[in-house]
Backbone as XML, in Angstrom:
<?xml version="1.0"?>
<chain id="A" units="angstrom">
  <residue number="1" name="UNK">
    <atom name="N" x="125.564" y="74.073" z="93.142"/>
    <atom name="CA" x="124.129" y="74.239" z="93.075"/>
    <atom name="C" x="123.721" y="75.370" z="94.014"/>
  </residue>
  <residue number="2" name="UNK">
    <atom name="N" x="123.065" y="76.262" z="93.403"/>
    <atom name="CA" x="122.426" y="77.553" z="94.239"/>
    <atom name="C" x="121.007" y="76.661" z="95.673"/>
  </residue>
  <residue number="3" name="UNK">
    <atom name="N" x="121.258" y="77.604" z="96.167"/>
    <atom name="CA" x="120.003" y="77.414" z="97.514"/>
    <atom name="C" x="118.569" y="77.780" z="97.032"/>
  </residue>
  <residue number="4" name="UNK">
    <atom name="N" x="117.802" y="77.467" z="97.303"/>
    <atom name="CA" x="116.113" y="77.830" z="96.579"/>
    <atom name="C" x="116.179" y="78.602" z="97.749"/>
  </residue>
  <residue number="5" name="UNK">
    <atom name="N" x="115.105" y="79.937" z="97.323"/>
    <atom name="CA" x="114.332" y="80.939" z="97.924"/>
    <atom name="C" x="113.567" y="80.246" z="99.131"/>
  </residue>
  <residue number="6" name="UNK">
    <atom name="N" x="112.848" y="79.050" z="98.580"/>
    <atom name="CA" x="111.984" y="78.514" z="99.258"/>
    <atom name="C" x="112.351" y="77.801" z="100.979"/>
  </residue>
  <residue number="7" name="UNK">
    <atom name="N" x="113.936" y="77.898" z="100.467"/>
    <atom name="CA" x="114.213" y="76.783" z="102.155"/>
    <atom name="C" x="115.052" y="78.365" z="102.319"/>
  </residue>
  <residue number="8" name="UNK">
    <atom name="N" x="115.280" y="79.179" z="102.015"/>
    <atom name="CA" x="115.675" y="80.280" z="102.609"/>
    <atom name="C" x="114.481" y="80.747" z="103.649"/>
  </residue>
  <residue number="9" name="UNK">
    <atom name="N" x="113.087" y="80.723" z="102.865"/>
    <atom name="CA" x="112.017" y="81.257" z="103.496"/>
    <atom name="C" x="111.325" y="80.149" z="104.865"/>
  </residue>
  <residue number="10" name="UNK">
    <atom name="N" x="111.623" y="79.066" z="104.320"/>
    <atom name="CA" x="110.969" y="77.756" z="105.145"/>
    <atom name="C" x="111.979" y="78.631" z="106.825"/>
  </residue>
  <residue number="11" name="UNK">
    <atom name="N" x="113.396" y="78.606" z="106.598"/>
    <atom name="CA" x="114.332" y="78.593" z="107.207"/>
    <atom name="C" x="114.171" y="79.861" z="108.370"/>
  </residue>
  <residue number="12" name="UNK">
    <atom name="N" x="113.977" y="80.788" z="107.848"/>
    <atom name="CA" x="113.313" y="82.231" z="108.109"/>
    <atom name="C" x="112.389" y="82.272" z="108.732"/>
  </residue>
  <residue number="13" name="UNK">
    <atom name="N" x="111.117" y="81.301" z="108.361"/>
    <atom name="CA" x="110.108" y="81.151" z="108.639"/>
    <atom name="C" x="110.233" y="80.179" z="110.445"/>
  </residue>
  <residue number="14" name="UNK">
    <atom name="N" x="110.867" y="79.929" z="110.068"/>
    <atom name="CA" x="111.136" y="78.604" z="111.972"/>
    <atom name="C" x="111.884" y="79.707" z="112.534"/>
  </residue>
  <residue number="15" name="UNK">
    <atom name="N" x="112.739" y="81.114" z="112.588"/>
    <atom name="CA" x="113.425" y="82.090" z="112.774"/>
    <atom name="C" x="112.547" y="83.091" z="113.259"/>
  </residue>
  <residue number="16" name="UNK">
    <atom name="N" x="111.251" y="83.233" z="113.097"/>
    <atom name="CA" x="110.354" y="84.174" z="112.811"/>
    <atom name="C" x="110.130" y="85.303" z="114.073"/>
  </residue>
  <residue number="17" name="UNK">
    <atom name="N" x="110.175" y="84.486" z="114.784"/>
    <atom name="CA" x="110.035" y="84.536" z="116.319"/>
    <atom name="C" x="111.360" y="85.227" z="117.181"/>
  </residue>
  <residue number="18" name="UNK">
    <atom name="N" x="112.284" y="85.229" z="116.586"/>
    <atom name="CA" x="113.593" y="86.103" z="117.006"/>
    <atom name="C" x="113.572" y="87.475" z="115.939"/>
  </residue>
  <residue number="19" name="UNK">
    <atom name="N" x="114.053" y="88.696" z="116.957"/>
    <atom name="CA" x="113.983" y="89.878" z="115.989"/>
    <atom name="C" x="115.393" y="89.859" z="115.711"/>
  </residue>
  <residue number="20" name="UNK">
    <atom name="N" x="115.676" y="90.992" z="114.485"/>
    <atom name="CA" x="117.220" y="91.214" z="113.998"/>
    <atom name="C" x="117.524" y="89.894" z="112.924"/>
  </residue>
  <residue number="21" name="UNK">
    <atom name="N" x="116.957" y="89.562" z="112.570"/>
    <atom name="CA" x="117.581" y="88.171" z="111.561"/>
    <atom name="C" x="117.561" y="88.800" z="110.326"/>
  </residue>
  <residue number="22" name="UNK">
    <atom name="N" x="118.392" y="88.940" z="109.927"/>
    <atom name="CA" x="118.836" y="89.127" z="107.947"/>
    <atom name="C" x="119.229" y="88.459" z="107.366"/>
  </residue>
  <residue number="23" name="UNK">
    <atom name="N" x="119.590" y="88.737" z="106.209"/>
    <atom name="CA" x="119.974" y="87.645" z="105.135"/>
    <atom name="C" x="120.350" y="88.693" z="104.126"/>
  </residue>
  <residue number="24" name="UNK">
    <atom name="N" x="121.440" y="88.266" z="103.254"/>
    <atom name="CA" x="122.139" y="88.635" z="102.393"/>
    <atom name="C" x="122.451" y="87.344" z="101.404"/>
  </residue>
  <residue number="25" name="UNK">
    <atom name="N" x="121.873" y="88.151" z="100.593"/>
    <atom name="CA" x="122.285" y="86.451" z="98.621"/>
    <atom name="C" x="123.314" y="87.008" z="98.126"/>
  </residue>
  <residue number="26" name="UNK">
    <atom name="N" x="123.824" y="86.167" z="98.108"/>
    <atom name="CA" x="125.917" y="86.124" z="97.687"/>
    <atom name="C" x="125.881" y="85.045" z="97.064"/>
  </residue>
  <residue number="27" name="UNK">
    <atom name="N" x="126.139" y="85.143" z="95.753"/>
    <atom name="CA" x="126.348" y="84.128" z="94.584"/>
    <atom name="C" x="125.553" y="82.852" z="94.572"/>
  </residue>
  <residue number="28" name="UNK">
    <atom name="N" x="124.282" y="83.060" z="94.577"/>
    <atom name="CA" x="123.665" y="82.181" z="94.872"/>
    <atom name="C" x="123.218" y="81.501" z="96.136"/>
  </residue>
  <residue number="29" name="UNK">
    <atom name="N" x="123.852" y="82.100" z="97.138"/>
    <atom name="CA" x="123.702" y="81.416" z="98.234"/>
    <atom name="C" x="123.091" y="82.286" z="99.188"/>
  </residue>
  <residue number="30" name="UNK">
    <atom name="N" x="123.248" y="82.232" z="100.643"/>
    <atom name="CA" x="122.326" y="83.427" z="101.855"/>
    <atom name="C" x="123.175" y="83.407" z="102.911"/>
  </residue>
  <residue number="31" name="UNK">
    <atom name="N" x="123.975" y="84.003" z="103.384"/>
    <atom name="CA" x="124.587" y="84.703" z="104.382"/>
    <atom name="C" x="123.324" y="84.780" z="105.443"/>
  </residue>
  <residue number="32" name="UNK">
    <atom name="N" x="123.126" y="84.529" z="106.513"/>
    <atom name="CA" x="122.420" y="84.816" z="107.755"/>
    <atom name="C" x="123.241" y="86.214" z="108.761"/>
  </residue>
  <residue number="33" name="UNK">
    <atom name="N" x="122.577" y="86.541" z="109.346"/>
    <atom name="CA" x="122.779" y="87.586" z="110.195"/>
    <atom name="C" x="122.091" y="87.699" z="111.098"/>
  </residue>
  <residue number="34" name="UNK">
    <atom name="N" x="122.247" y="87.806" z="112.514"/>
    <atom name="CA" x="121.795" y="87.805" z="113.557"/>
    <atom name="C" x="122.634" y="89.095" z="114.616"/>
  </residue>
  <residue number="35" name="UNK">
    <atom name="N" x="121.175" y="89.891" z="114.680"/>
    <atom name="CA" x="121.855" y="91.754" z="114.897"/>
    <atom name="C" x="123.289" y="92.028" z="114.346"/>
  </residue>
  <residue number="36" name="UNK">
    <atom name="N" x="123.072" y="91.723" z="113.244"/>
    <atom name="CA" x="124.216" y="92.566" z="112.328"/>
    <atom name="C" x="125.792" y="91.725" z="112.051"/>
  </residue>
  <residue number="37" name="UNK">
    <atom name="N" x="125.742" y="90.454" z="113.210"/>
    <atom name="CA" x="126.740" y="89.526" z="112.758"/>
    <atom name="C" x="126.468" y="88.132" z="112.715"/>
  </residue>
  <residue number="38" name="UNK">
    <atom name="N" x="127.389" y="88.033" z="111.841"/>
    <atom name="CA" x="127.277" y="86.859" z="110.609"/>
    <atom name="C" x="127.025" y="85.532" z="111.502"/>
  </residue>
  <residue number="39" name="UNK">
    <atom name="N" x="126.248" y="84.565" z="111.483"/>
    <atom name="CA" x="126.391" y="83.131" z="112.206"/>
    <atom name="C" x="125.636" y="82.043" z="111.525"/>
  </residue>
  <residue number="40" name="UNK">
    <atom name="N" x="125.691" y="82.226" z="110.332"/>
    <atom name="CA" x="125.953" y="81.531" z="109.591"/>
    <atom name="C" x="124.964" y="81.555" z="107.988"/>
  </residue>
  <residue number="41" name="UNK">
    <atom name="N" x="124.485" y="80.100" z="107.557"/>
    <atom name="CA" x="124.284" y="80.645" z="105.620"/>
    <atom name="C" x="123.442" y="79.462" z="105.471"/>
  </residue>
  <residue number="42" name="UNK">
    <atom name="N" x="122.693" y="79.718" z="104.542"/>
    <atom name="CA" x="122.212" y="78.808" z="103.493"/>
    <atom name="C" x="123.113" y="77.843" z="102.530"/>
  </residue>
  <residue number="43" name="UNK">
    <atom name="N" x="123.601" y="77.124" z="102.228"/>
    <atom name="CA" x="124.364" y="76.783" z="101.240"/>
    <atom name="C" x="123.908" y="75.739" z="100.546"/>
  </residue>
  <residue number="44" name="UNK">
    <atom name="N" x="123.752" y="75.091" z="99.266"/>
    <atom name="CA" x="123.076" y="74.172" z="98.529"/>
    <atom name="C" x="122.316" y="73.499" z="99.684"/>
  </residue>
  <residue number="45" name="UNK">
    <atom name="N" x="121.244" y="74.663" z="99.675"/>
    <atom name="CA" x="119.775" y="74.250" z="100.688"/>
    <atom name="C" x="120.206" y="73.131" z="101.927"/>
  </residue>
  <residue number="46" name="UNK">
    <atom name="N" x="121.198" y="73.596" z="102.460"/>
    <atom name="CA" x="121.708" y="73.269" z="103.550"/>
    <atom name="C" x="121.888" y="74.644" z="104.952"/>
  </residue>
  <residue number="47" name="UNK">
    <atom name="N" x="121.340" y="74.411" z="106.022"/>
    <atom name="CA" x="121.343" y="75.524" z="106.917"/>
    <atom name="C" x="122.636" y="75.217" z="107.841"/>
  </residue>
  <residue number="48" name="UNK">
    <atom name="N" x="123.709" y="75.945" z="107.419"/>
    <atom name="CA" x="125.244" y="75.655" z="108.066"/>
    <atom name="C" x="125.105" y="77.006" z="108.826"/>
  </residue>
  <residue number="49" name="UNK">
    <atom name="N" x="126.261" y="76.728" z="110.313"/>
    <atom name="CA" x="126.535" y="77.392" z="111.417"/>
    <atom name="C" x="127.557" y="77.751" z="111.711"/>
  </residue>
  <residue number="50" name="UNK">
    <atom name="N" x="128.055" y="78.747" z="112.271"/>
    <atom name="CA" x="129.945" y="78.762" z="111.807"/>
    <atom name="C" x="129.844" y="77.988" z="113.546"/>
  </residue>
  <residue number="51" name="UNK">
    <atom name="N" x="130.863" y="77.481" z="113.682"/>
    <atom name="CA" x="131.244" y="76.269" z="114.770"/>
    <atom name="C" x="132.039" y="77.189" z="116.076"/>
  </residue>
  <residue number="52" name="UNK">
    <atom name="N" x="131.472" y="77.819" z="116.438"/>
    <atom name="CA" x="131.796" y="78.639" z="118.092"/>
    <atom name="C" x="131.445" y="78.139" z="119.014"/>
  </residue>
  <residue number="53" name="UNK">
    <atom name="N" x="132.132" y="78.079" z="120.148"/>
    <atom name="CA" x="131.789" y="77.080" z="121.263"/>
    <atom name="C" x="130.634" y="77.335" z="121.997"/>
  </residue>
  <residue number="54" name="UNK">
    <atom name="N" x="129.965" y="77.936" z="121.715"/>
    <atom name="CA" x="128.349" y="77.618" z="122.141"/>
    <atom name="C" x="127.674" y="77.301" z="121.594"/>
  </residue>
  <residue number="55" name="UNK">
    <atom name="N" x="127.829" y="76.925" z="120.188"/>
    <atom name="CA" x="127.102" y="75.811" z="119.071"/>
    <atom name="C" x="127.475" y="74.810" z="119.153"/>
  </residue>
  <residue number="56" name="UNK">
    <atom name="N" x="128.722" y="74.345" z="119.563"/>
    <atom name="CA" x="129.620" y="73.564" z="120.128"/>
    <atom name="C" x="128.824" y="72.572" z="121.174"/>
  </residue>
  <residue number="57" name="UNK">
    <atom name="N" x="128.429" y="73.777" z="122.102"/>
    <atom name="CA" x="127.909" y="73.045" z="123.634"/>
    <atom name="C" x="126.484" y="72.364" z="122.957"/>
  </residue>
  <residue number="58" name="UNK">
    <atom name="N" x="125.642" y="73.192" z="122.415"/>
    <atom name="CA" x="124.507" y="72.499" z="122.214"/>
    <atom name="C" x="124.081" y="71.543" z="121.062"/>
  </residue>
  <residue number="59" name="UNK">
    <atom name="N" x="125.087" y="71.500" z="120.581"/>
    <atom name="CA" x="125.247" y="70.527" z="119.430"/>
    <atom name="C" x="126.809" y="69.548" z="119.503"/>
  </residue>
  <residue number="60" name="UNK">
    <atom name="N" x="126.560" y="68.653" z="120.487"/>
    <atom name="CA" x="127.666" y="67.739" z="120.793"/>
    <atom name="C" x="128.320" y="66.625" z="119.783"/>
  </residue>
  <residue number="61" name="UNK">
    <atom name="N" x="127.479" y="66.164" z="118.953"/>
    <atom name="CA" x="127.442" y="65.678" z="117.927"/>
    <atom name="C" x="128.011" y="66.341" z="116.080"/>
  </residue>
  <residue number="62" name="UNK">
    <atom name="N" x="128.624" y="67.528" z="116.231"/>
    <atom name="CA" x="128.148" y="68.149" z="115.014"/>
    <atom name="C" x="128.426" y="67.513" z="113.899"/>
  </residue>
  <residue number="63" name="UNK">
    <atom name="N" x="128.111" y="67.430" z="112.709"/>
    <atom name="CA" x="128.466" y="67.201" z="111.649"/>
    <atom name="C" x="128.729" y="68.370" z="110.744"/>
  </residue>
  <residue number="64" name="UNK">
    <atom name="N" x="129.924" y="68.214" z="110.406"/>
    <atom name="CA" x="130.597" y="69.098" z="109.343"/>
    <atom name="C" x="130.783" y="68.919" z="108.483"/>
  </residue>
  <residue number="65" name="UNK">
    <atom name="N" x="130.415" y="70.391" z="107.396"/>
    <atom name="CA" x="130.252" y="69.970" z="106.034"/>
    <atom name="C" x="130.819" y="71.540" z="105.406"/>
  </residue>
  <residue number="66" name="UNK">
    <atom name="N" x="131.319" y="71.545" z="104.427"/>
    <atom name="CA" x="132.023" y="72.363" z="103.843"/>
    <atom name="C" x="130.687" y="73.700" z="102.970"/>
  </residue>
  <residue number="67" name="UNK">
    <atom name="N" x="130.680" y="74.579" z="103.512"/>
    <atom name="CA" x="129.445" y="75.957" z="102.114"/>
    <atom name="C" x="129.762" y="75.416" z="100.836"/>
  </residue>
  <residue number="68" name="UNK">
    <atom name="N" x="131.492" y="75.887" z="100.691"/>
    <atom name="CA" x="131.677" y="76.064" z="98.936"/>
    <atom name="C" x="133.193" y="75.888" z="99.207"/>
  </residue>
  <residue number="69" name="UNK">
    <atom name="N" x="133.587" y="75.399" z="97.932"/>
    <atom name="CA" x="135.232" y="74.754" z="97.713"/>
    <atom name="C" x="136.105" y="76.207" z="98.731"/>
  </residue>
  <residue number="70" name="UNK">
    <atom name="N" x="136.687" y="75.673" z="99.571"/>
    <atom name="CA" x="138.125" y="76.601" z="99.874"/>
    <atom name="C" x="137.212" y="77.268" z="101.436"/>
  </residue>
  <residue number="71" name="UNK">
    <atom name="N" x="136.587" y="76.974" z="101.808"/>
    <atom name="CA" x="135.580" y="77.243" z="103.070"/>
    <atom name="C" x="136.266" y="76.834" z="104.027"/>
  </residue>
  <residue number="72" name="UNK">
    <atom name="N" x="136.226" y="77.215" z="105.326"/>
    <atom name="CA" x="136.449" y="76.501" z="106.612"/>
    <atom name="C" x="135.115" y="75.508" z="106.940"/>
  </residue>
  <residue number="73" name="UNK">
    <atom name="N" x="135.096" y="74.603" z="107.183"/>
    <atom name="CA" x="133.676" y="73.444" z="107.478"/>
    <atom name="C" x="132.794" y="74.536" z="108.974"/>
  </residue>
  <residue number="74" name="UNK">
    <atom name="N" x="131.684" y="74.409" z="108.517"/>
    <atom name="CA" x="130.166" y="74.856" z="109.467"/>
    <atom name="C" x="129.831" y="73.766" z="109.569"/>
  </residue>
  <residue number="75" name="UNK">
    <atom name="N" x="128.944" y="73.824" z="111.040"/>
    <atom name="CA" x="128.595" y="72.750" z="111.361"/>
    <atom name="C" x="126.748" y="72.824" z="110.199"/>
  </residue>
  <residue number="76" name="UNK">
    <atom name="N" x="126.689" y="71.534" z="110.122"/>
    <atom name="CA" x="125.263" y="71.524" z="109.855"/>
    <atom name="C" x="124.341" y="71.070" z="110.536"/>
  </residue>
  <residue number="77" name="UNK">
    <atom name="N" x="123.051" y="71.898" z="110.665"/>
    <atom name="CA" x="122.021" y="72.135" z="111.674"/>
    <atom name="C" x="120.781" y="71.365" z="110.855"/>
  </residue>
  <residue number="78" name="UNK">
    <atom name="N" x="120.947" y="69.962" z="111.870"/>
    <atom name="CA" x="119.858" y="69.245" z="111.620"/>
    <atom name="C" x="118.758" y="68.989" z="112.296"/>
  </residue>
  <residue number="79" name="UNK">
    <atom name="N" x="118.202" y="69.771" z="112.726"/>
    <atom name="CA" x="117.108" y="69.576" z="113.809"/>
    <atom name="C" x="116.215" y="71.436" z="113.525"/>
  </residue>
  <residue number="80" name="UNK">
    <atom name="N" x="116.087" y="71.671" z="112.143"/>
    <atom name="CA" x="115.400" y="72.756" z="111.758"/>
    <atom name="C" x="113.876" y="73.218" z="112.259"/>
  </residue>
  <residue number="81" name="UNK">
    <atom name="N" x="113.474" y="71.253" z="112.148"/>
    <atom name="CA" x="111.741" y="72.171" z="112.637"/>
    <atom name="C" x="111.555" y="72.233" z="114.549"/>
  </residue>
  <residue number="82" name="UNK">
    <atom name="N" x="112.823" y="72.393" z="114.876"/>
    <atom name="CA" x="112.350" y="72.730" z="116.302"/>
    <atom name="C" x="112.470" y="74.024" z="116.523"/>
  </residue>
  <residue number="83" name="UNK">
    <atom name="N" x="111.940" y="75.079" z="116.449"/>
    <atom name="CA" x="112.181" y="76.483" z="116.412"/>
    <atom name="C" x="112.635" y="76.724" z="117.958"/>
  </residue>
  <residue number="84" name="UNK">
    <atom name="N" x="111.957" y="76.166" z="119.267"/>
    <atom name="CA" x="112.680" y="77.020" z="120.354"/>
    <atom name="C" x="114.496" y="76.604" z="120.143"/>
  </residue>
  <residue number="85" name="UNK">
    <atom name="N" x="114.796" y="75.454" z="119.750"/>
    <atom name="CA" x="116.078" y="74.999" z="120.257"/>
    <atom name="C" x="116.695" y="75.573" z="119.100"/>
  </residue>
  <residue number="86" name="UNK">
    <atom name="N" x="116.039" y="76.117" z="117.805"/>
    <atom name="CA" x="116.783" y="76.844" z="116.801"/>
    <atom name="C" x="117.461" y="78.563" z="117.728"/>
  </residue>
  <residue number="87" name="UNK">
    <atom name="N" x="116.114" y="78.986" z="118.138"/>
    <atom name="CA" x="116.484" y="79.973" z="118.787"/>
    <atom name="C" x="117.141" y="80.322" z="119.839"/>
  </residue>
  <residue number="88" name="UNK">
    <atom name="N" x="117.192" y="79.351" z="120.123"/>
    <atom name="CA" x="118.092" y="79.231" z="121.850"/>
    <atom name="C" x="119.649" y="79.065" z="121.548"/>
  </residue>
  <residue number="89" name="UNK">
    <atom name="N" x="119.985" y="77.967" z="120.377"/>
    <atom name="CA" x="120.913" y="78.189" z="119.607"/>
    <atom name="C" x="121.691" y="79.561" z="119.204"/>
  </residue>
  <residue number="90" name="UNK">
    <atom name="N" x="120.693" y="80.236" z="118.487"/>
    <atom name="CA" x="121.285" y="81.076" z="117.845"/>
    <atom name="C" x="121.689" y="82.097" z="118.772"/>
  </residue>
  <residue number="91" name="UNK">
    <atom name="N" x="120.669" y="82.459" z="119.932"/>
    <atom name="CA" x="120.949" y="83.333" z="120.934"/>
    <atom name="C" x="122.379" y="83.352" z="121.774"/>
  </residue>
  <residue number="92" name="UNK">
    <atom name="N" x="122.537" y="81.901" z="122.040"/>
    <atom name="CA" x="123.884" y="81.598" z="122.834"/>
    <atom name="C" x="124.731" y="81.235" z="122.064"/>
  </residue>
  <residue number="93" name="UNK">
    <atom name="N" x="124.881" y="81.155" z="120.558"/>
    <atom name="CA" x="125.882" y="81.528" z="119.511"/>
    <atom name="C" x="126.063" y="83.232" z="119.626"/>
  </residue>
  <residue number="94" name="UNK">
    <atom name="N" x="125.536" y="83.733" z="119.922"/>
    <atom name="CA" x="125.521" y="85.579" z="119.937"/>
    <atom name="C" x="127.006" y="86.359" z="120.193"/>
  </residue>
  <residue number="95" name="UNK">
    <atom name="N" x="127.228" y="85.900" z="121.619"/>
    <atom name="CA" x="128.127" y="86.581" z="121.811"/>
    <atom name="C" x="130.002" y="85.919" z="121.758"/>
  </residue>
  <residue number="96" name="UNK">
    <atom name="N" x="129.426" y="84.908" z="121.486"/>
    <atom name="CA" x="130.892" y="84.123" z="120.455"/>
    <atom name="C" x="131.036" y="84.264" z="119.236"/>
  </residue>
  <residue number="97" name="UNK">
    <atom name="N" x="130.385" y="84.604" z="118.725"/>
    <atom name="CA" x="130.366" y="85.330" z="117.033"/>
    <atom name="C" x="131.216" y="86.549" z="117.193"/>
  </residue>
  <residue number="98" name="UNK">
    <atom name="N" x="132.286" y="86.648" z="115.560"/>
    <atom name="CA" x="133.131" y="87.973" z="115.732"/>
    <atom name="C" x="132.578" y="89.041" z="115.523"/>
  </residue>
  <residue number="99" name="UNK">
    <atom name="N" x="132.894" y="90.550" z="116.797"/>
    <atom name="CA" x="132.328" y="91.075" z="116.282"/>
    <atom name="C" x="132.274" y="92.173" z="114.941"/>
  </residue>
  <residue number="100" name="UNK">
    <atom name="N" x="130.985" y="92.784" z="114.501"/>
    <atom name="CA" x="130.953" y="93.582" z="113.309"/>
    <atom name="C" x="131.779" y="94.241" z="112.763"/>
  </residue>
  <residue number="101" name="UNK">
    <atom name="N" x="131.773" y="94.016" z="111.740"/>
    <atom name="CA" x="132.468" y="95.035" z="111.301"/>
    <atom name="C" x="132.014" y="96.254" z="110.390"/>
  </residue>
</chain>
């Protein structure tokens, strides 16, 4: 099942507030980008995180769930409508993310 536009935008929209955020649609789905590297996607309207140890730290609990058949498991990010702790997240995911290529 493809991701709706709509929780791409909802998703974006709690994001709003951090600069550099992109997105890329790949077969239905949304690649995230944060200044130019990847940390994570949309996937059947699910907001998954790739699992680096500073997503790690602030998410002690994670639950893992697979994008699409043959994937390594992302954690999934359940606590969407809190935007500072989204962003604080994503910030200290930054520099544990691989870099660009």
């Amino acid at each position: 099942m493809a991701s709706d536009k709509e929780y791409l935008d909802y998703i974006l929209e709690q994001l709003s507030e951090m600069e550099d955020i992109s997105y890329r649609k790949m077969m239905g789905e949304y690649i995230l980008y944060y200044k130019g590297k990847v940390f994570g996607g949309i996937y059947d309207n699910r907001f998954l995180i790739k699992p680096v140890k500073s997503a790690l730290a602030m998410i002690p609990t994670p639950i893992y769930e697979t994008p699409y058949d043959g994937a390594k498991d992302m954690i999934l990010v359940e606590n969407i409508e809190d935007r500072v702790f989204l962003s604080d997240l994503i910030n200290a995911m930054y520099d544990d993310l691989p870099k660009k290529k």
